[in-house]
C-alpha positions as CSV (number, residue, x, y, z in Angstrom):
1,X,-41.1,18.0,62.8
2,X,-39.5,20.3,60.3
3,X,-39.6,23.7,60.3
4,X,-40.0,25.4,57.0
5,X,-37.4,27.1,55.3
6,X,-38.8,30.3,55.6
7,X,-38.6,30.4,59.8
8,X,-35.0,29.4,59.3
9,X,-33.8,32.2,56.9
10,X,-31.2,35.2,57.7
11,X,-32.8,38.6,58.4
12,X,-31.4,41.6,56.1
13,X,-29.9,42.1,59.5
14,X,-27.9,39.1,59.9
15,X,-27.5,39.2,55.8
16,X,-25.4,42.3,56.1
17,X,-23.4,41.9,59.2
18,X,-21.5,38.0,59.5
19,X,-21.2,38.5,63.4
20,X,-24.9,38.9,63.9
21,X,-25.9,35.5,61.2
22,X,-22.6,33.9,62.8
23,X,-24.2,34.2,66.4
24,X,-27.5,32.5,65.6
25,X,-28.2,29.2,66.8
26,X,-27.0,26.3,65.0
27,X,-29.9,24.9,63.8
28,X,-30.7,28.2,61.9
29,X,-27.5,28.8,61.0
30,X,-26.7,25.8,59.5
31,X,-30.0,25.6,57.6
32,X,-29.8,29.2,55.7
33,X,-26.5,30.6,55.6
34,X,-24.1,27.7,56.3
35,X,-25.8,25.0,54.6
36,X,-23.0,24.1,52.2
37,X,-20.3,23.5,54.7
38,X,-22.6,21.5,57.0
39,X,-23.1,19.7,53.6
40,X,-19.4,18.7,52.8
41,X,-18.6,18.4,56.5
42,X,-21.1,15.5,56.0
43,X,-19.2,14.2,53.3
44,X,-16.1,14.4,55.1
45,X,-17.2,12.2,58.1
46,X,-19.2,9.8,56.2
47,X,-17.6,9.2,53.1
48,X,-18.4,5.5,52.2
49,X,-21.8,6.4,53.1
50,X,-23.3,7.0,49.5
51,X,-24.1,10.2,49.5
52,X,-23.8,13.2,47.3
53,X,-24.1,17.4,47.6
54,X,-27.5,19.0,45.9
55,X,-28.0,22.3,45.8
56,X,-31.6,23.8,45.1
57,X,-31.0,27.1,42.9
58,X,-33.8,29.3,42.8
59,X,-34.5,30.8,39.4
60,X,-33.4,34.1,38.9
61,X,-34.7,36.7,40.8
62,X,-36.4,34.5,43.6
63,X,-34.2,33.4,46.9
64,X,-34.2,30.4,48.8
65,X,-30.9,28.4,47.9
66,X,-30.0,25.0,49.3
67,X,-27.3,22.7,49.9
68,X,-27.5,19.2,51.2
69,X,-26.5,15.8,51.0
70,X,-28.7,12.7,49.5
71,X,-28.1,9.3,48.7
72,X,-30.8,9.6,46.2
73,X,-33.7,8.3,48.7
74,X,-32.3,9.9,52.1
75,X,-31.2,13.7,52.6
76,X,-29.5,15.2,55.3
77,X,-29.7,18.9,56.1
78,X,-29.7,21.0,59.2
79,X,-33.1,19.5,60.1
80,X,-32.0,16.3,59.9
81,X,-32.4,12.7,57.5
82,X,-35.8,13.4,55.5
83,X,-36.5,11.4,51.9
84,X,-35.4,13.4,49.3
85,X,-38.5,14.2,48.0
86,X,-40.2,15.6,51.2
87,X,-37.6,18.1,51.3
88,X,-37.7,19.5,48.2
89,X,-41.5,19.4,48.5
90,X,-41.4,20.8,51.6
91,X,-38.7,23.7,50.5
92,X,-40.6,24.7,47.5
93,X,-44.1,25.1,49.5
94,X,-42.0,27.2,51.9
95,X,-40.6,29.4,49.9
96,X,-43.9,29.7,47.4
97,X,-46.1,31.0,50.3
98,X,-43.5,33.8,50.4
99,X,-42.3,34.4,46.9
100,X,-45.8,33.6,44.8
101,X,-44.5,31.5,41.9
102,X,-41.2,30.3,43.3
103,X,-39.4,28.2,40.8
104,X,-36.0,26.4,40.9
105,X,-33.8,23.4,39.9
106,X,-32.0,21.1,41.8
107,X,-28.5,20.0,40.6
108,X,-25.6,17.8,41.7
109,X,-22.2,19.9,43.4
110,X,-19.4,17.8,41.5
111,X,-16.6,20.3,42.6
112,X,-14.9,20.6,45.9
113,X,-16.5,23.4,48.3
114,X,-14.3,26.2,47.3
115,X,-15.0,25.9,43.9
116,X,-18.5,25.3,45.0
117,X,-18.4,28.6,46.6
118,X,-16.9,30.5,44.4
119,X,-18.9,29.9,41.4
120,X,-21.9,30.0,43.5
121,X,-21.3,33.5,45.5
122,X,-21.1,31.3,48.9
123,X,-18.8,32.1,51.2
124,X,-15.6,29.5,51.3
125,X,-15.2,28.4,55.0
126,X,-12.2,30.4,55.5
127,X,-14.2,33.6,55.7
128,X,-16.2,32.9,58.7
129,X,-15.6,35.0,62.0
130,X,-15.0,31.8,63.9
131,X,-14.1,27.9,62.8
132,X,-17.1,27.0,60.8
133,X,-15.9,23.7,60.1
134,X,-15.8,22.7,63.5
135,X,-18.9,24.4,64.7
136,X,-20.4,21.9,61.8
137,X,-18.5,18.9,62.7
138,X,-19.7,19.3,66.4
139,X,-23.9,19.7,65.2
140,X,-23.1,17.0,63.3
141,X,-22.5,14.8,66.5
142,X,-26.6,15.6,67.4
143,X,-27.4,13.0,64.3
144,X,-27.8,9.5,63.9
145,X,-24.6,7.8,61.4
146,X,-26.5,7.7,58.2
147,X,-26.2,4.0,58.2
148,X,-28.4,3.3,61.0
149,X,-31.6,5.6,58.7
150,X,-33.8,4.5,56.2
151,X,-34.7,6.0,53.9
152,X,-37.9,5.4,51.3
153,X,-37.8,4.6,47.9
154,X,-39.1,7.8,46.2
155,X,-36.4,9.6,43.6
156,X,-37.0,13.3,43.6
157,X,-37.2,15.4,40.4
158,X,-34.2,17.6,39.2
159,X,-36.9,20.2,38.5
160,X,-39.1,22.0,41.0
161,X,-42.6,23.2,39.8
């Protein structure tokens, strides 16, 4: 069962000091705060898989960004495979029961992950305390090859009210 966002998220603690969110466990870690590289590490080990990064941006002033991977059906994330659309509606209902009238868009990552990071005020791997990408290539050894899940046939909206 997933857990909502919200139970995953950094403290202001761990926002503020990179040892503290870097010495969480991976699941949270990887879910809020290290999503994007878990993301393209995805890409990287499963590239003729058919899938593609997302990333949920929250409207301005509201938190609660995303990056994952879909093949338009299936998503993967820190969580796990999960149809598209149960994410997003499960992400939005999250983060609505603590930010009343959370808003945000979801739109496709066409850039590599630096660029990715740098226009998005994400930090690039290289400025982790430890090897991040590793760390993500070994959580991603907990997971099923994408091939072997199915996903359903819903296609999510690029817009989440």
């Amino acid at each position: 069962m997933r857990q909502p966002i919200t139970a995953l998220m950094r403290t202001p603690a761990e926002v503020h000091d990179l040892a503290l969110s870097w010495a969480r466990a991976d699941l949270p870690f990887f879910a809020a705060g290290a999503c994007h590289v878990l993301a393209f590490a995805f890409l990287e080990r499963y590239p003729q898989a058919g899938f593609r990064p997302r990333f949920i941006r929250p409207a301005p002033g509201f938190r609660g960004a995303h990056v994952y991977v879909t093949d338009g059906q299936l998503a993967f994330d820190a969580q796990g495979f999960v149809p598209e659309a149960e994410l997003l509606r499960l992400h939005m209902l999250a983060l609505r029961s603590m930010q009343p009238g959370w808003q945000g868009e979801v739109q496709e990552i066409s850039v590599p992950l630096a660029e990715f990071c740098a226009g998005q005020q994400h930090r690039p791997p290289w400025a982790y305390p430890g090897d991040v990408w590793a760390r993500a290539q070994q959580y991603l050894n907990l997971f099923p090859d994408p091939a072997t899940v199915a996903g359903d046939s819903q296609t999510p909206p690029d817009r989440l009210a």
